[in-house]
N, C-alpha and C positions, 0 to 999 in steps of 0.2 A: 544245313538242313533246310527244305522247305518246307514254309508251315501250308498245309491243306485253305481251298477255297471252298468257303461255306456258302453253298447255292440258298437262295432263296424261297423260300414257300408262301406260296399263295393259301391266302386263307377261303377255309371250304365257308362258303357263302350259302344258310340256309335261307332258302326258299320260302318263302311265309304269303298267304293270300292278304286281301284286303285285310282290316280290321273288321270286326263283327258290329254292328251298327243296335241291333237289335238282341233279345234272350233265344229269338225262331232261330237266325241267323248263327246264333254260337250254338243251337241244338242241332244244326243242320252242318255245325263244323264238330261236334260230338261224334254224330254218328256216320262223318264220312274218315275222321280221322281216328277215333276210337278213343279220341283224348277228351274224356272225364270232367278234368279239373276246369277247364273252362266255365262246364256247367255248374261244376260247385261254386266257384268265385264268384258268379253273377248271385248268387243264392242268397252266398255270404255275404255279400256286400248290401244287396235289400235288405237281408232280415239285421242286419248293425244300423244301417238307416233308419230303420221301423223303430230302434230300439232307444236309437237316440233322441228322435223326435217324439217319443213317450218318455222320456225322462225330462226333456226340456219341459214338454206339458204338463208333467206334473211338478216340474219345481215352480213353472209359471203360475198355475193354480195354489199351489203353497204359501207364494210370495202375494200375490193379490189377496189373499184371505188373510196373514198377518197385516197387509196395511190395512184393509177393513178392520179388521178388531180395531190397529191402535187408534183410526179414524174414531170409532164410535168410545174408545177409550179415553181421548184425548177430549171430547164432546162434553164428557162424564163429570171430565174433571170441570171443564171450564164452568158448566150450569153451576156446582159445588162451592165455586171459588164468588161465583158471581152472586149466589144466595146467602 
């Protein structure tokens, strides 16, 4: 028996433009391709940015305010210790 020759296949190679540089740029690839998610991912991705850089600010605001207390805390003591 002969065993069969398995031809080869070329793989279908999708065609992709530049990348989008800009949010106009992926709105102008939105509405020529009709693909959506584009425009959601730039969205999502600012509004998680936004979201983290308010949370860094406010733990940095949190942190700077407990070393003021202990600063004025530690102050307290020493006038205390030295009277």
């Amino acid at each position: 028996m002969e065993k069969g020759r398995r031809g080869k296949r070329k793989k279908k190679v999708k065609e992709t433009g530049p990348p989008a540089e800009t949010e106009q740029t992926a709105a102008a690839i939105v509405e020529k391709e009709g693909n959506i998610i584009i425009d959601i991912g730039l969205d999502k991705i600012s509004n998680t940015a936004n979201e983290f850089i308010e949370k860094i600010r406010a733990t940095w605001e949190r942190l700077a305010y407990q070393e003021n207390t202990i600063l004025v805390w530690r102050k307290e003591v020493i006038k205390r210790l030295r009277t």
